[in-house]
C-alpha positions as CSV (number, residue, x, y, z in Angstrom):
1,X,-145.7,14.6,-6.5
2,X,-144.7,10.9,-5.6
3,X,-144.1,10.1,-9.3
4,X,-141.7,13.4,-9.4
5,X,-139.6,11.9,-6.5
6,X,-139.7,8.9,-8.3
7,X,-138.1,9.6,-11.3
8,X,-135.4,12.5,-9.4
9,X,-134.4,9.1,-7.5
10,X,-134.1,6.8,-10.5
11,X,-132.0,9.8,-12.1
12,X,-129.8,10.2,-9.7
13,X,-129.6,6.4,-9.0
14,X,-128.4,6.5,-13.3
15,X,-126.2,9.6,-12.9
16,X,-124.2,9.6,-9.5
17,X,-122.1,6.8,-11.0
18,X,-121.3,8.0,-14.5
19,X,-120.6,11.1,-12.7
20,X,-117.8,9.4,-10.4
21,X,-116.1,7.8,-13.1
22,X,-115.9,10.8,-15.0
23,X,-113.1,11.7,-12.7
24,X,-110.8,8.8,-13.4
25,X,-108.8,9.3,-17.0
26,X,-108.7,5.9,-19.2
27,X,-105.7,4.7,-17.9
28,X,-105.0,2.3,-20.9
29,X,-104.7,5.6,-22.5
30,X,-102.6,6.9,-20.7
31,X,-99.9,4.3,-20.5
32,X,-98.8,4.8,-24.2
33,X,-98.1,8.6,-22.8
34,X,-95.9,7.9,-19.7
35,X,-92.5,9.7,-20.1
36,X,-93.8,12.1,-22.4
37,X,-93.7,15.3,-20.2
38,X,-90.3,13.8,-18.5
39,X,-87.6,16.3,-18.9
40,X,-89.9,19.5,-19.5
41,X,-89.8,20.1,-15.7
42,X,-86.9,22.4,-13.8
43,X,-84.6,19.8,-11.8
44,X,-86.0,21.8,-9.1
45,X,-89.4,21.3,-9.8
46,X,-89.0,18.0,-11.2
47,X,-87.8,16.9,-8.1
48,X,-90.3,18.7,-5.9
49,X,-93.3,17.2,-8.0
50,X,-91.5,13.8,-7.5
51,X,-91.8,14.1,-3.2
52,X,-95.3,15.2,-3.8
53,X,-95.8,12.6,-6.5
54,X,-94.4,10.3,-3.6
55,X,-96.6,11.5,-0.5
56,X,-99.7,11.4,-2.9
57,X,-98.8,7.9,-3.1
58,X,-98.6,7.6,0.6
59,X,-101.5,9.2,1.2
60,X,-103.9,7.0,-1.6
61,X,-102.1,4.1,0.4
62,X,-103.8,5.2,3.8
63,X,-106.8,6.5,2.2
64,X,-106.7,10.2,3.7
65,X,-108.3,12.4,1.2
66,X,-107.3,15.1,3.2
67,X,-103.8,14.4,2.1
68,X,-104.3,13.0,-1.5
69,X,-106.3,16.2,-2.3
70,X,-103.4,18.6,-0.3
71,X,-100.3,16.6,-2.6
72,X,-102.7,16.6,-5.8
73,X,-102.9,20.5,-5.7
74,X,-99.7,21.0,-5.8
75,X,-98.3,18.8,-8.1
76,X,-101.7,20.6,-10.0
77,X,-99.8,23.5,-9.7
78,X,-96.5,22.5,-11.1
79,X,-98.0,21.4,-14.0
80,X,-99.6,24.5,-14.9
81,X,-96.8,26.1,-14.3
82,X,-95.1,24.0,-17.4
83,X,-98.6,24.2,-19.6
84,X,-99.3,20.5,-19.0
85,X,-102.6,19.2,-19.5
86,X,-104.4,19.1,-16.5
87,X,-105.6,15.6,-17.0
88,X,-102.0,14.2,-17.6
89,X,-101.9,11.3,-15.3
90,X,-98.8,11.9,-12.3
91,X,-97.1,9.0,-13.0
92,X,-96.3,10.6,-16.9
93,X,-94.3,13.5,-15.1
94,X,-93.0,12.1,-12.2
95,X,-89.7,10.2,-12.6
96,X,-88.3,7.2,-10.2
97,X,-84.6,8.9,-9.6
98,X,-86.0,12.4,-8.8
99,X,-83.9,14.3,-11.6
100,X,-84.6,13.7,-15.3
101,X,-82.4,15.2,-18.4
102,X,-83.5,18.6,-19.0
103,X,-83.4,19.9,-22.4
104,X,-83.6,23.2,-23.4
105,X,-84.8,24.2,-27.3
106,X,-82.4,26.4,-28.2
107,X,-79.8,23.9,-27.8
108,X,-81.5,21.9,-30.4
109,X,-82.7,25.3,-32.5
110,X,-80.6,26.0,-36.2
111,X,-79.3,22.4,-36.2
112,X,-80.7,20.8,-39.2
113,X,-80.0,21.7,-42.7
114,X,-83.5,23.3,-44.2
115,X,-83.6,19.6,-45.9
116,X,-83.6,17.9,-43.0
117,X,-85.7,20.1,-41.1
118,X,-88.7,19.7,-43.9
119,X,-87.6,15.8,-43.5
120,X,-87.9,15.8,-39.8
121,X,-91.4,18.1,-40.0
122,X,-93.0,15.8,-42.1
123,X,-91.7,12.8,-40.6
124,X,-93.1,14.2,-37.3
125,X,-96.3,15.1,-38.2
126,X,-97.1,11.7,-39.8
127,X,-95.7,10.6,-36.5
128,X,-98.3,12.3,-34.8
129,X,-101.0,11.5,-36.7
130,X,-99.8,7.8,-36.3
131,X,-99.8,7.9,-32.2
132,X,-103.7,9.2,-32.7
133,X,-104.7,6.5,-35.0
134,X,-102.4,3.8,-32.8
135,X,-100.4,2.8,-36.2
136,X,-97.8,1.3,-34.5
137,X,-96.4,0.2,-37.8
138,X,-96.3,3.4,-39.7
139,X,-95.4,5.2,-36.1
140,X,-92.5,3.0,-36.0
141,X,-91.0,3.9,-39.6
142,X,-91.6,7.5,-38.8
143,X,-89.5,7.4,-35.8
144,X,-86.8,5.5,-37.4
145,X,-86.8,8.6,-40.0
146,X,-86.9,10.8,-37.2
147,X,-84.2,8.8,-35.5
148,X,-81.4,8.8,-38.1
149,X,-81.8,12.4,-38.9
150,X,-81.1,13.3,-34.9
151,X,-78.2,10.6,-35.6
152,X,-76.7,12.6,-38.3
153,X,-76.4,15.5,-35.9
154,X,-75.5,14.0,-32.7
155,X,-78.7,14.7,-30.5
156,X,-79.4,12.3,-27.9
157,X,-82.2,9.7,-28.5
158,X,-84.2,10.6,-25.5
159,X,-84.6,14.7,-26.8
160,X,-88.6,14.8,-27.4
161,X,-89.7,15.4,-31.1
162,X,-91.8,18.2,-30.6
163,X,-88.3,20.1,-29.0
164,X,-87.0,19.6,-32.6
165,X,-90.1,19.9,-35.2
166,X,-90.3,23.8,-36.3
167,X,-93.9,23.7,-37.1
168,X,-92.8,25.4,-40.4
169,X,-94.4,22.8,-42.5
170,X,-92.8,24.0,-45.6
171,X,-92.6,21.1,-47.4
């Protein structure tokens, strides 16, 4: 029986702590990401999840997990509201001036010719396939293709690519 307790102790003593950082994402990772949910948000919720973002803040400052866990929920909530993966980090949706450009699709919808639309899919899913190997070279060029065909159009820079990629893939 002692040799049981034994090894339930050395067990624990091994899985406790991979257990614990299992809750924090990579944050390295998460870096290249930041923005990328910025603008997907209501300006209403967008700026709500920006005072929670900010009291959340606060609250890891002061160390009351009371607090941390109350603000977490509910910036939790806003982002299931908007189908954001629940492990985007906070600091990739919240934004510093508490309003962000909001962009619907249909005013981005019928705009390319069907040769540029089969440009810009295939441009944009090399691009994504890029951002998952880290090809910063290759991610690069496909942007710039990306980038000159919004040009040609007149949509702003900051519009996210997935907004305008149809997901036809018929090229």
């Amino acid at each position: 029986m002692k040799r049981y307790f034994e090894l339930l102790a050395v067990l624990l003593a091994l899985f406790l702590p991979a257990l614990s950082q299992a809750q924090y994402p990579d944050r390295d990772r998460d870096r290249a990401y930041t923005g990328q949910w910025q603008g997907r948000i209501s300006a209403d919720d967008q700026k709500e999840f920006n005072h929670e973002y900010h009291e959340w803040q606060e609250a890891n400052n002061k160390n009351d997990r009371h607090d941390i866990n109350k603000h977490a929920r509910k910036m939790e909530e806003i982002m299931a509201r908007y189908n954001i993966p629940p492990d985007t980090p906070f600091d990739a949706i919240a934004t510093s001036n508490g309003y962000s450009q909001h962009y619907d699709v249909r005013q981005f919808q019928g705009r390319f010719s069907a040769e540029d639309q089969k440009k810009f899919d295939k441009a944009y899913e090399h691009w994504v396939e890029d951002r998952r190997k880290s090809d910063r070279d290759d991610l690069a060029k496909d942007e710039g293709k990306m980038q000159e065909i919004m040009a040609r159009y007149n949509i702003p820079r900051d519009v996210p690519y997935d907004l305008l990629a149809s997901g036809a893939r018929g090229y």
